[in-house]
C-alpha positions as CSV (number, residue, x, y, z in Angstrom):
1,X,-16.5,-11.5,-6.1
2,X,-15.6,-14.3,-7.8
3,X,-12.9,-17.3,-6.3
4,X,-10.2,-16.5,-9.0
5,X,-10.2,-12.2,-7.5
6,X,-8.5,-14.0,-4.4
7,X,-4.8,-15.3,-4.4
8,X,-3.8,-18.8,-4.8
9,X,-1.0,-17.9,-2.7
10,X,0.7,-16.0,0.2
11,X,3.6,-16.4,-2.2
12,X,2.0,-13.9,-5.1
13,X,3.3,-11.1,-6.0
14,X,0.5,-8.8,-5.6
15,X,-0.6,-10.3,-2.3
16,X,3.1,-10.0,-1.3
17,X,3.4,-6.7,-1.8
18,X,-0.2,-5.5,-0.3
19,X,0.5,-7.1,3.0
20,X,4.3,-5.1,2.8
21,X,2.4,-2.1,2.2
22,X,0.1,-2.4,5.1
23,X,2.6,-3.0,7.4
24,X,4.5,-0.4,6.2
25,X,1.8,2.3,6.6
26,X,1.1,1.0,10.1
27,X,4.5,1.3,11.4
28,X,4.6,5.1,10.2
29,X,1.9,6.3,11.3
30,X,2.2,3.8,15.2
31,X,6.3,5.7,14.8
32,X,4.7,9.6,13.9
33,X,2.1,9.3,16.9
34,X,4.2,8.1,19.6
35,X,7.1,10.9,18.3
36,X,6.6,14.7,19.1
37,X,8.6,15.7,16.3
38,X,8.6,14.6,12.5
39,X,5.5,14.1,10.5
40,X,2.4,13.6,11.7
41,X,0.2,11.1,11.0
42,X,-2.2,12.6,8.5
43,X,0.8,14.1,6.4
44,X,1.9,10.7,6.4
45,X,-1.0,8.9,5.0
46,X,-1.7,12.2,2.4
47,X,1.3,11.1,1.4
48,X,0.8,7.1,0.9
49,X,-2.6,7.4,-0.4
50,X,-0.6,10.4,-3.0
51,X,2.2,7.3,-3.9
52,X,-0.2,4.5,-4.0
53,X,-2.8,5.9,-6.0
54,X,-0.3,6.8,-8.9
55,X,1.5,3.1,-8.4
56,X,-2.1,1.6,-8.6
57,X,-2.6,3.8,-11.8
58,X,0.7,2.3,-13.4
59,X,0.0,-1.0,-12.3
60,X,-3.3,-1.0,-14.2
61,X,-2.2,0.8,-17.0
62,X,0.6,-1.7,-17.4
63,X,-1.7,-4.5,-16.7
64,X,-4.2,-3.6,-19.4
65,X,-1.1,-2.6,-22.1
66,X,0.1,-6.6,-21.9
């Protein structure tokens, strides 16, 4: 992979958002296991693998439009 695929940054956008994501996702599922009640933690990542694949889509589609 080539030098310019990495950020320049901790300040980008993108990289910005992916480490928010991560954390994010984490946090649910750490929260669902130690719960008895609420969602558990394979509904939860169905469901941010279902959201992230369609944002990932749009971003790309968007990317390539510009």
């Amino acid at each position: 992979m080539s030098p310019a695929a990495f950020p320049s940054s901790s300040s980008t956008r993108n990289y910005v958002a992916t480490v928010v994501g991560v954390i994010a996702t984490g946090v649910l599922c750490f929260y669902s296991a130690l719960t008895q009640s609420g969602p558990t933690v394979d509904e939860i990542v169905y469901v941010m693998l279902a959201v992230l694949v369609r944002t990932t889509i749009a971003d790309e589609i968007a990317r390539r439009w510009n």
